[in-house]
C-alpha positions in Angstrom: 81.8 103.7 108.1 85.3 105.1 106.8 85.4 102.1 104.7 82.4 102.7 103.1 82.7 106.2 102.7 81.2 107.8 105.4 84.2 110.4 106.5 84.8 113.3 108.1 82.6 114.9 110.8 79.6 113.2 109.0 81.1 110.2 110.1 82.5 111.8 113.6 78.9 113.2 114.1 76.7 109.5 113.2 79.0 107.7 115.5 78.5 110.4 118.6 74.7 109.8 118.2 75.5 105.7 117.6 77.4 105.9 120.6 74.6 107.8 122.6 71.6 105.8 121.9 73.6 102.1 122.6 74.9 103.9 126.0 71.4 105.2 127.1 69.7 101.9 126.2 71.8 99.7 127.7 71.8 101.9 131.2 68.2 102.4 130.8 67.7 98.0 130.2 69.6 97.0 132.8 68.5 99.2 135.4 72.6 100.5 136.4 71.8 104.1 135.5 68.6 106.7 135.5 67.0 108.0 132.4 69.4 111.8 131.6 66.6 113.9 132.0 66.9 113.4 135.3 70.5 114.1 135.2 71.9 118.0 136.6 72.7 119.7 133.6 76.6 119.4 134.5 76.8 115.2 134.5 74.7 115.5 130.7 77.4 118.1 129.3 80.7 116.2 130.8 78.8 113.2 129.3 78.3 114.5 126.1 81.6 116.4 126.1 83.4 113.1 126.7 81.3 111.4 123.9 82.6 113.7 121.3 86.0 113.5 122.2 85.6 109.3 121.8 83.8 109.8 118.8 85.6 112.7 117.0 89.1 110.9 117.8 87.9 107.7 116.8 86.4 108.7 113.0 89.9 111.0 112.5 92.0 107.7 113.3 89.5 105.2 111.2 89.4 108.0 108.4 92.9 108.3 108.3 93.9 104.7 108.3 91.4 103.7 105.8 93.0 107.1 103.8 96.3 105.3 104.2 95.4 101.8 102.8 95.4 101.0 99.0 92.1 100.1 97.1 90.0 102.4 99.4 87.1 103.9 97.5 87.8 107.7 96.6 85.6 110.3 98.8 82.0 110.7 97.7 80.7 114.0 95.9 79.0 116.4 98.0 75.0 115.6 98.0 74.4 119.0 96.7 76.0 118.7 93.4 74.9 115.1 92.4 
């Protein structure tokens, strides 16, 4: 997504959810884990904690070494002002 533009906690933020949804399905498919509504409250914030962490880490070390690399298209103009 940093090659293409997406950056910054946009980016951070689509890849938490990305990484959410494949997780739950593939638990959910193959039977290994229960659906996280069933979950205590505790397990579903140390689950999402550590997903943010992966993601937010993960999009500030794409984002900076797609920043670092030559012919990488310029960040995008805010939405509102297009």
């Amino acid at each position: 997504m940093a090659h293409r533009g997406v950056r910054g906690p946009i980016g951070s933020f689509v890849l938490l959810n990305l990484r959410l949804v494949n997780d739950q399905t593939l638990e959910n498919a193959t039977g290994v884990g229960t659906p996280p509504w069933t979950w205590p409250a505790d397990e579903q914030v140390i689950d999402l904690l550590h997903k943010a962490v992966y993601a937010f880490t993960t999009g500030f070390v794409a984002d900076w070494l797609v920043s670092s690399q030559a012919g990488t298209p310029r960040p995008r103009r805010p939405w509102v002002l297009r």
